[in-house]
FIZA-170537 format. One record per residue: residue in three letters; x, y, z of N, C-alpha, C in turn. Coordinates in steps of 0.02 Angstrom, whole numbers. Example, Ala and Ser with C-alpha at 12.3 -4.5 7.8 and 13.67 -1.06 7.14 Angstrom:
BEGIN
(site 'ALA',(660,-284,390),(615,-225,390),(660,-165,390))
(site 'SER',(642,-112,354),(684,-53,357),(645,2,394))
***
This chain:
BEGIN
(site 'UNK',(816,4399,3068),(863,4345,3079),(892,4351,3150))
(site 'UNK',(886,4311,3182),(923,4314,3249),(989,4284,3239))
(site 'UNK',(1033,4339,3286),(1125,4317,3281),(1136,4303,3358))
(site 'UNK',(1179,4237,3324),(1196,4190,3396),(1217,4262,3432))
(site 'UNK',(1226,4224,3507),(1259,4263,3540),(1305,4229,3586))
(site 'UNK',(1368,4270,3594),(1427,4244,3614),(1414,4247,3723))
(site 'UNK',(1467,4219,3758),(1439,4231,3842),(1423,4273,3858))
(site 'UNK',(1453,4336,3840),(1427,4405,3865),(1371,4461,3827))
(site 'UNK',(1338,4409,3807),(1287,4442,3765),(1309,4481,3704))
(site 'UNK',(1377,4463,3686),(1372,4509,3608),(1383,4441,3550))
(site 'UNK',(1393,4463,3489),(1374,4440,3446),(1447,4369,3428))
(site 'UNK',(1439,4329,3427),(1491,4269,3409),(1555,4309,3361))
(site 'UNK',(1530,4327,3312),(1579,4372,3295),(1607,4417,3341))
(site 'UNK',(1586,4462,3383),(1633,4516,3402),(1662,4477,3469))
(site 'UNK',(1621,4423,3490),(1682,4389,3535),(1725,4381,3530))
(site 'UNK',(1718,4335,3471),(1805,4283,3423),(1850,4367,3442))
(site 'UNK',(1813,4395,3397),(1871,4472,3386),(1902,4486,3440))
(site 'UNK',(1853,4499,3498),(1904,4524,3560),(1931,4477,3593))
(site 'UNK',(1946,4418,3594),(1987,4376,3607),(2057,4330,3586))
(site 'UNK',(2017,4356,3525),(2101,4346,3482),(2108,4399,3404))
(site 'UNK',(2179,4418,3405),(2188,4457,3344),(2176,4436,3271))
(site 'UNK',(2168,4490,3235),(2170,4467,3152),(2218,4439,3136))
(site 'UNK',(2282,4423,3165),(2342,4404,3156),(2332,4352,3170))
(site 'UNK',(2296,4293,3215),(2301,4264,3222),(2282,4198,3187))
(site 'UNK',(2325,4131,3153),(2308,4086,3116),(2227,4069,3134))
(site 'UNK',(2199,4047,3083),(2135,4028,3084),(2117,3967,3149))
(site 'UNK',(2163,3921,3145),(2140,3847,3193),(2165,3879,3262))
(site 'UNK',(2196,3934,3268),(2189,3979,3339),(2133,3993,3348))
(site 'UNK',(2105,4035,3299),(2054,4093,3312),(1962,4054,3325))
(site 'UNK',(1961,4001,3284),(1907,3953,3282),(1926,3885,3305))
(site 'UNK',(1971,3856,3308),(1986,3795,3349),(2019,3783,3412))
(site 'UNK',(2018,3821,3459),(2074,3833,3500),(2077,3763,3533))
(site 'UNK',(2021,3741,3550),(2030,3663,3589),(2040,3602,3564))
(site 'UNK',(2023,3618,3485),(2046,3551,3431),(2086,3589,3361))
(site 'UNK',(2141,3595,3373),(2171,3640,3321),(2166,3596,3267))
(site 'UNK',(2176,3635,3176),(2158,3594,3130),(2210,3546,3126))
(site 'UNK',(2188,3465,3079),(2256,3429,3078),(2293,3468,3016))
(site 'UNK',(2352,3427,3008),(2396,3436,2956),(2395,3378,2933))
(site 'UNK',(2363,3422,2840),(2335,3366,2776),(2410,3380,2746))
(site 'UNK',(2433,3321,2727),(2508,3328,2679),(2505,3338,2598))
(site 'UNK',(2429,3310,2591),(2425,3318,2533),(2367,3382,2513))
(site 'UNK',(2382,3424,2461),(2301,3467,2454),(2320,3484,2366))
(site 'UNK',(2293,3460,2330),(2289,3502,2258),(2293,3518,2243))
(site 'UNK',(2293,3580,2194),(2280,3626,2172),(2190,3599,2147))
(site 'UNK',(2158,3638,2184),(2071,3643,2203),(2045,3676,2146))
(site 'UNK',(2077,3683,2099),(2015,3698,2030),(1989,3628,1997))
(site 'UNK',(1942,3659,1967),(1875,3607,1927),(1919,3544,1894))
(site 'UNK',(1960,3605,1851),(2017,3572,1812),(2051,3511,1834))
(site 'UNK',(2086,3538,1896),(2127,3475,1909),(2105,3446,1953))
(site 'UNK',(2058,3457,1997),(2001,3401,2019),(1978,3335,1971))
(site 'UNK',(1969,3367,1913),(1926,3318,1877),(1984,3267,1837))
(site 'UNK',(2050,3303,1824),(2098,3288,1788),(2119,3224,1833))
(site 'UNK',(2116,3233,1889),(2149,3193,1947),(2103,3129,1935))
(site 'UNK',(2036,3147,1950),(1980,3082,1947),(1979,3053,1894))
(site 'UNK',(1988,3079,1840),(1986,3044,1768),(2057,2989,1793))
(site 'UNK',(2098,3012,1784),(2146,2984,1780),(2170,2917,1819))
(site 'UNK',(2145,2925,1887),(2144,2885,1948),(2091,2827,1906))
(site 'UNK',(2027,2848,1896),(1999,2780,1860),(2020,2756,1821))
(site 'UNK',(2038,2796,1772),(2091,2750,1702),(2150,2720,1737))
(site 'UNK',(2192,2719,1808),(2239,2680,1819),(2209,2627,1867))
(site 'UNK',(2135,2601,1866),(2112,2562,1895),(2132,2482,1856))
(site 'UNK',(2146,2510,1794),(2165,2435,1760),(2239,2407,1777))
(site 'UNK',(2294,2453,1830),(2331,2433,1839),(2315,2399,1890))
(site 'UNK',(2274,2363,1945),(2266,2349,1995),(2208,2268,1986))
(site 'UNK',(2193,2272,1934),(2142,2237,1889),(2151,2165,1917))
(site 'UNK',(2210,2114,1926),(2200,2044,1970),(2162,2044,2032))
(site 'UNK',(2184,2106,2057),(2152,2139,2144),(2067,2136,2140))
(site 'UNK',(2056,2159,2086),(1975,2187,2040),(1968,2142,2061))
(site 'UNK',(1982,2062,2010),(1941,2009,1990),(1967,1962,2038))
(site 'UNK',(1994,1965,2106),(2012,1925,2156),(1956,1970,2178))
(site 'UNK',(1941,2008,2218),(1884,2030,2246),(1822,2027,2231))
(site 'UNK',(1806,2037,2162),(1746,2013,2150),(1724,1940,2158))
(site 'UNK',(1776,1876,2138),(1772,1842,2150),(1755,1813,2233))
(site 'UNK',(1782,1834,2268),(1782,1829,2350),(1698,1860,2350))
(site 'UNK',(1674,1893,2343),(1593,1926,2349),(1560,1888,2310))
(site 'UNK',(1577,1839,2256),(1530,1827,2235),(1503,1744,2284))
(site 'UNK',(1591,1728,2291),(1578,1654,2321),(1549,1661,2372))
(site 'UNK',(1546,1699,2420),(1545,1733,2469),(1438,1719,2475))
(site 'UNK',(1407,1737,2436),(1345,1782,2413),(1313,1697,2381))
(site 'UNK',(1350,1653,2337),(1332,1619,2337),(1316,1537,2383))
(site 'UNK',(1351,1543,2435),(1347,1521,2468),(1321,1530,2521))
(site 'UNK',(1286,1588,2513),(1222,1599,2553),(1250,1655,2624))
(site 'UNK',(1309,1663,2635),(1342,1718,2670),(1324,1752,2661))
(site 'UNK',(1360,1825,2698),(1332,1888,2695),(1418,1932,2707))
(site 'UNK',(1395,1997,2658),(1469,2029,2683),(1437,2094,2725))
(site 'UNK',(1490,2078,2786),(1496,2158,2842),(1542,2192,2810))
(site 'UNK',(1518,2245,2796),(1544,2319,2748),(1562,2382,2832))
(site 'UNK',(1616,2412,2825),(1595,2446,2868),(1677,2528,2846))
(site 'UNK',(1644,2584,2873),(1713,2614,2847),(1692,2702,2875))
(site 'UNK',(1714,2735,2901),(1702,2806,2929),(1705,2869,2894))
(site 'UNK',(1656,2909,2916),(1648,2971,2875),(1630,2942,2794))
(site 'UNK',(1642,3001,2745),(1629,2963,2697),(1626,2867,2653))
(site 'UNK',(1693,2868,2691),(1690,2778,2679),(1627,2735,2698))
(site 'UNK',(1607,2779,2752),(1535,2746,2814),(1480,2746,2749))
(site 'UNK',(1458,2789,2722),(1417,2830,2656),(1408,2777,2609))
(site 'UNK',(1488,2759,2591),(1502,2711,2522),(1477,2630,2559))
(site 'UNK',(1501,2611,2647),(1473,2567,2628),(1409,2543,2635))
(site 'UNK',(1370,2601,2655),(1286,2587,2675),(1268,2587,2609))
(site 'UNK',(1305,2632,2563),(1277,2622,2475),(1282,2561,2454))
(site 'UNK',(1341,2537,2462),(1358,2467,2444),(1306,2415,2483))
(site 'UNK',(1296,2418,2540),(1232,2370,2584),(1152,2356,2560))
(site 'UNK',(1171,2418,2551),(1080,2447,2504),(1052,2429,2448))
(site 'UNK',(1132,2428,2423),(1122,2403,2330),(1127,2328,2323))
(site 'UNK',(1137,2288,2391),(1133,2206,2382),(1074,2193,2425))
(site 'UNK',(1053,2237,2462),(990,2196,2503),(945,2220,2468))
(site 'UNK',(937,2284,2439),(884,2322,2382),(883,2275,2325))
(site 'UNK',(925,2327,2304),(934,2311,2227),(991,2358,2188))
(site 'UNK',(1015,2341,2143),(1041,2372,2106),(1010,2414,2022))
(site 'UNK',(1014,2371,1999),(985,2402,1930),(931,2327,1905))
(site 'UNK',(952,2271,1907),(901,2210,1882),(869,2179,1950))
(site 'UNK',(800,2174,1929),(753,2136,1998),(805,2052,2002))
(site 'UNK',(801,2043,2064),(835,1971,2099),(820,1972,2169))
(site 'UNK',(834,1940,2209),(833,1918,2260),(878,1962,2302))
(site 'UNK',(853,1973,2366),(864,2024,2400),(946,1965,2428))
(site 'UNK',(998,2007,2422),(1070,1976,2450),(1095,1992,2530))
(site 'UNK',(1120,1953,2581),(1137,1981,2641),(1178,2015,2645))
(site 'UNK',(1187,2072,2659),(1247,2113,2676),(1235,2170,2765))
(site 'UNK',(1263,2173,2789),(1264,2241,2847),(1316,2308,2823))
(site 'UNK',(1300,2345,2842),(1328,2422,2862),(1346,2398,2927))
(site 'UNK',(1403,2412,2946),(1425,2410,3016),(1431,2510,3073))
(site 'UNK',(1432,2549,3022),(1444,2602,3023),(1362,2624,3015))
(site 'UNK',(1312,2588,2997),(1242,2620,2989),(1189,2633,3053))
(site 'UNK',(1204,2574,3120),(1173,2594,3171),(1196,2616,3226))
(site 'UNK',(1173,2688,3234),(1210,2728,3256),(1205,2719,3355))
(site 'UNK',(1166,2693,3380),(1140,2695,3445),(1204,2618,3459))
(site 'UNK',(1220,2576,3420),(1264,2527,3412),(1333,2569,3436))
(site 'UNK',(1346,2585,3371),(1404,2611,3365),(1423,2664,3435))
(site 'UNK',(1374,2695,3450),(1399,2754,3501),(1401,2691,3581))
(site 'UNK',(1354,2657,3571),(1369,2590,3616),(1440,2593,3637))
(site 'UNK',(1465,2537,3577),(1541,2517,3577),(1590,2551,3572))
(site 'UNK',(1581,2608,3560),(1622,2666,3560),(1630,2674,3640))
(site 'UNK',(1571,2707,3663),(1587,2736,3750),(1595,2673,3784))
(site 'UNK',(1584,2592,3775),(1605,2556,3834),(1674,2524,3803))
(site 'UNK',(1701,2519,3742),(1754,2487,3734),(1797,2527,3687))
(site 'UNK',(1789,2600,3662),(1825,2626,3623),(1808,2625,3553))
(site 'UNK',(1814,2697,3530),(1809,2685,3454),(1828,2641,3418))
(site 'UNK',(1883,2627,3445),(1966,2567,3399),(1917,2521,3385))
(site 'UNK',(1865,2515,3427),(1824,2442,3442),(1756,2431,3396))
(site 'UNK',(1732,2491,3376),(1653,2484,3336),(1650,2439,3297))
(site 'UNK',(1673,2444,3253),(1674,2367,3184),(1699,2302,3243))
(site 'UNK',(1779,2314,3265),(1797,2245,3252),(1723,2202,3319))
(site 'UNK',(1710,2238,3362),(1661,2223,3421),(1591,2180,3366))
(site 'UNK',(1573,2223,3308),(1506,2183,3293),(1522,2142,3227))
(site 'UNK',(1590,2120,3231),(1622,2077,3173),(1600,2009,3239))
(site 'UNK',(1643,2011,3284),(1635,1972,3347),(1575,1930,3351))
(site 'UNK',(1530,1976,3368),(1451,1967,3372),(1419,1949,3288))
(site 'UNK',(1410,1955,3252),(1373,1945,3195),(1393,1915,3153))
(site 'UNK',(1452,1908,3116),(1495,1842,3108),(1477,1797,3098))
(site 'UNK',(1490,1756,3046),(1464,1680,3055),(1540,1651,3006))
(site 'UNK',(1550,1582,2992),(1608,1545,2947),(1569,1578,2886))
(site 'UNK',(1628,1587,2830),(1625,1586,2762),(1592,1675,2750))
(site 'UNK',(1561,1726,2797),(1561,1782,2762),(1617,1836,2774))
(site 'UNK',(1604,1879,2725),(1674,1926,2715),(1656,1983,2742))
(site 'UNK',(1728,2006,2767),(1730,2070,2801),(1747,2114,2738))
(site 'UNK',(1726,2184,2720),(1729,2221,2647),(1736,2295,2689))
(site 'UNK',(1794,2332,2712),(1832,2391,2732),(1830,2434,2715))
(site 'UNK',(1812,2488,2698),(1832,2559,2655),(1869,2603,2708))
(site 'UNK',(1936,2642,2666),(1955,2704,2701),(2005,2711,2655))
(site 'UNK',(2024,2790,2659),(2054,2813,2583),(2131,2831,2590))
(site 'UNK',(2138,2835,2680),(2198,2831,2726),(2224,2776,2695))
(site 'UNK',(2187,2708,2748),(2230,2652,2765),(2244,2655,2839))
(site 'UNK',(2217,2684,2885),(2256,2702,2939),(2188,2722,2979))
(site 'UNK',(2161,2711,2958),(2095,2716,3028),(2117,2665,3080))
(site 'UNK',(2130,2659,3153),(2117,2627,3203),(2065,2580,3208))
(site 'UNK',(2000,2587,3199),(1954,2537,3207),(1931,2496,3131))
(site 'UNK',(1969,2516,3076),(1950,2467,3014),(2030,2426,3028))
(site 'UNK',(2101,2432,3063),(2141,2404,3068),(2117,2342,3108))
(site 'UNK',(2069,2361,3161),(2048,2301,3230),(2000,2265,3165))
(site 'UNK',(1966,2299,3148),(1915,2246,3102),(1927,2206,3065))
(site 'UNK',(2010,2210,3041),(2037,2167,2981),(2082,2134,3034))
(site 'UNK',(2094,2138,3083),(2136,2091,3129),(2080,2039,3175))
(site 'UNK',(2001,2063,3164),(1954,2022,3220),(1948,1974,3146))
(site 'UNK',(1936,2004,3087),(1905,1956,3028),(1968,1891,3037))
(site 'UNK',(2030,1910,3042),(2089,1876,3024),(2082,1799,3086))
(site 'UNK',(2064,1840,3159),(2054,1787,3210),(2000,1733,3181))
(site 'UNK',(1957,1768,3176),(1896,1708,3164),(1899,1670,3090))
(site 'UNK',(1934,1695,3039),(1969,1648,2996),(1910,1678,2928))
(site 'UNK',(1913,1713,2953),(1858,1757,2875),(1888,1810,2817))
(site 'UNK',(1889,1766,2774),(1921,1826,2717),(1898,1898,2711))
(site 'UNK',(1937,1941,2681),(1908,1991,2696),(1956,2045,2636))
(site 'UNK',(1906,2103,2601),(1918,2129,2549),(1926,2210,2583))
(site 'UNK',(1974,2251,2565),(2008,2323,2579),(2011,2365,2541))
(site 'UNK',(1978,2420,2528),(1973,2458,2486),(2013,2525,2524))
(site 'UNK',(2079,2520,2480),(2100,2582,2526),(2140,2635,2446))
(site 'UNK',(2184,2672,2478),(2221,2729,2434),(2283,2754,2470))
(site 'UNK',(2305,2793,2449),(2371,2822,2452),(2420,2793,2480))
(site 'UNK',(2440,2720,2456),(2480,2675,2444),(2459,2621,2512))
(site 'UNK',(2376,2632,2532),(2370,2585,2580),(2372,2595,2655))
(site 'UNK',(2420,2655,2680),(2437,2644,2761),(2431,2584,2790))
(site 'UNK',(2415,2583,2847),(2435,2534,2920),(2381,2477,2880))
(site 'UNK',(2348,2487,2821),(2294,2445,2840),(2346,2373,2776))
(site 'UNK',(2373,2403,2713),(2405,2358,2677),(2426,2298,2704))
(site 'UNK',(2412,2251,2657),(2416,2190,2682),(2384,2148,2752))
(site 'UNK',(2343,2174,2774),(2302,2146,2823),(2241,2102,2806))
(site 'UNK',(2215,2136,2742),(2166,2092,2705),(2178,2032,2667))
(site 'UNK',(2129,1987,2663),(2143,1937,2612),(2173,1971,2539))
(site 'UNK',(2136,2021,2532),(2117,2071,2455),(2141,2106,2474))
(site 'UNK',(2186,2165,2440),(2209,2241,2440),(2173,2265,2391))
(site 'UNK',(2126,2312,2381),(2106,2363,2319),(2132,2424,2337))
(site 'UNK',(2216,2450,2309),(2229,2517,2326),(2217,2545,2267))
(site 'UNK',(2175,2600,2298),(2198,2652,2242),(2229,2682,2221))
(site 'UNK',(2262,2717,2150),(2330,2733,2118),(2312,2784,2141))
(site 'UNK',(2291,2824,2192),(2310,2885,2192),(2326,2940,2257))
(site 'UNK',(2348,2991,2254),(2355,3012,2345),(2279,3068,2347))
(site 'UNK',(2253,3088,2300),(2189,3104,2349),(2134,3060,2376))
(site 'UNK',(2123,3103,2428),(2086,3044,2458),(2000,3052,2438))
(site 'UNK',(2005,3104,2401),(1943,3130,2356),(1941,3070,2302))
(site 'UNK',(1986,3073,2257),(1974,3031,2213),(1993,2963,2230))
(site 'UNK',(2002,2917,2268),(2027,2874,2303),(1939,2852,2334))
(site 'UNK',(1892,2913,2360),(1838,2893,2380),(1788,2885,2296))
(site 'UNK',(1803,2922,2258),(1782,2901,2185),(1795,2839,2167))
(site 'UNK',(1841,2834,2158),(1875,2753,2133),(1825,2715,2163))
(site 'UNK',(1819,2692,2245),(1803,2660,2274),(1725,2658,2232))
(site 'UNK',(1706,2710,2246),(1617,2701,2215),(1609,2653,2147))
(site 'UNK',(1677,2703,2120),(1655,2647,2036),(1659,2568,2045))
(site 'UNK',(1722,2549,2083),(1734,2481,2102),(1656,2458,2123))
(site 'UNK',(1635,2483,2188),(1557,2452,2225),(1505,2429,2163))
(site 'UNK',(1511,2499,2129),(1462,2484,2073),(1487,2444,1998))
(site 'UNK',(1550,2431,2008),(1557,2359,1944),(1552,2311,1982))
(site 'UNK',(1557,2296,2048),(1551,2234,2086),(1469,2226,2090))
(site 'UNK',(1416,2282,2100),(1356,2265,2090),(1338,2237,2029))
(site 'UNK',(1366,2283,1976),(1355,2244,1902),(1346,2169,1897))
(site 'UNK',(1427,2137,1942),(1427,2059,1942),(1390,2028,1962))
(site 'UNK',(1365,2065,2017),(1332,2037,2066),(1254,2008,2014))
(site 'UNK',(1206,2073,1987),(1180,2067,1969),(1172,2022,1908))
(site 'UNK',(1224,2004,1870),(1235,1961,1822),(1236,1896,1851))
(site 'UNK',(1252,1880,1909),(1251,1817,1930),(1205,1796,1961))
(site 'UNK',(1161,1859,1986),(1092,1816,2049),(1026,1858,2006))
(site 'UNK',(1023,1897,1954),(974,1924,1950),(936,1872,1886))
***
């Protein structure tokens, strides 16, 4: 096995060591130029209450249930009228909505007709585009701009509420006069109320908050499929 090696030819490990003490906090000792952030919220990280948390967060999805069937509704009119929804959302959210893109231009579970949708977060030579000439803030709302047409929906994920560039994306959808559906959590952040639709999730992890979201994608495919398949 070959072991990295640190500038002076010794081992990455015995660098870290002689440069900083055992005493020293971890986001010293391994982050010195991007120290870690501060998460307000963290668990208790067993199986147990991991799962206790997720159970639970879906069973309080029926409190939110007008939000449900206002959103589904918006995707479906949306889909039937021959539109297309731009999905777009970072890090994991990015994940959920290329899943969500995949499962309307693919398929879901019944053969139908392939549906329009984009990943805004899926091409990456794009994205690093609009990023280095106009700013991250800018990736979505920049190819909302460009790709856009009347009558399709902008569809958000983030478990914040507070991403910078899904805030521009629900303020570019708002200019050009396009409804637009928010899938957020822990009571929403900066992003609440910017959408036509709010889907918050009841809960403050942002673990199960990215759960929720999946189940939602996949009862909205359900509809989907009941109506075009």
């Amino acid at each position: 096995m070959v072991v990295p090696r640190g500038p002076t030819g010794v081992s990455i490990r015995q660098w870290v060591a002689s440069k900083f003490g055992p005493d020293d906090p971890p986001q010293r000792r391994f982050s010195t130029r991007y120290p870690l952030p501060t998460v307000s919220y963290y668990p208790d990280m067993t199986f147990e209450a991991s799962l206790a948390e997720s159970v639970r967060t879906l069973q309080a999805l029926s409190s939110i249930r007008p939000a449900i069937d206002e959103a589904a509704a918006l995707m479906l009119n949306t889909l039937r009228h021959d539109k297309k929804l731009l999905i777009c959302g970072n890090g994991g959210s990015a994940a959920e909505a290329a899943h969500f893109s995949t499962e309307l231009v693919g398929r879901y579970q019944k053969n139908r007709a392939s549906l329009p949708a984009i990943s805004l977060s899926a091409d990456g030579s794009l994205v690093t585009c609009i990023g280095n000439d106009y700013g991250y803030d800018q990736v979505f709302a920049r190819q909302i701009a460009g790709l856009a047409h009347p009558g399709d929906l902008v569809v958000v994920l983030t478990s914040s509420g507070n991403s910078a560039n899904i805030i521009a994306a629900l303020h570019e959808a708002k200019s050009l006069g396009l409804s637009s559906v928010a899938f957020l959590g822990r009571g929403g952040g900066k992003a609440a109320g910017l959408a036509t639709c709010d889907l918050i999730m009841p809960s403050e992890s942002g673990a199960a908050c990215q759960e929720a979201h999946l189940f939602l994608i996949h009862h909205f495919c359900e509809l989907i499929d009941g109506e075009f398949a």
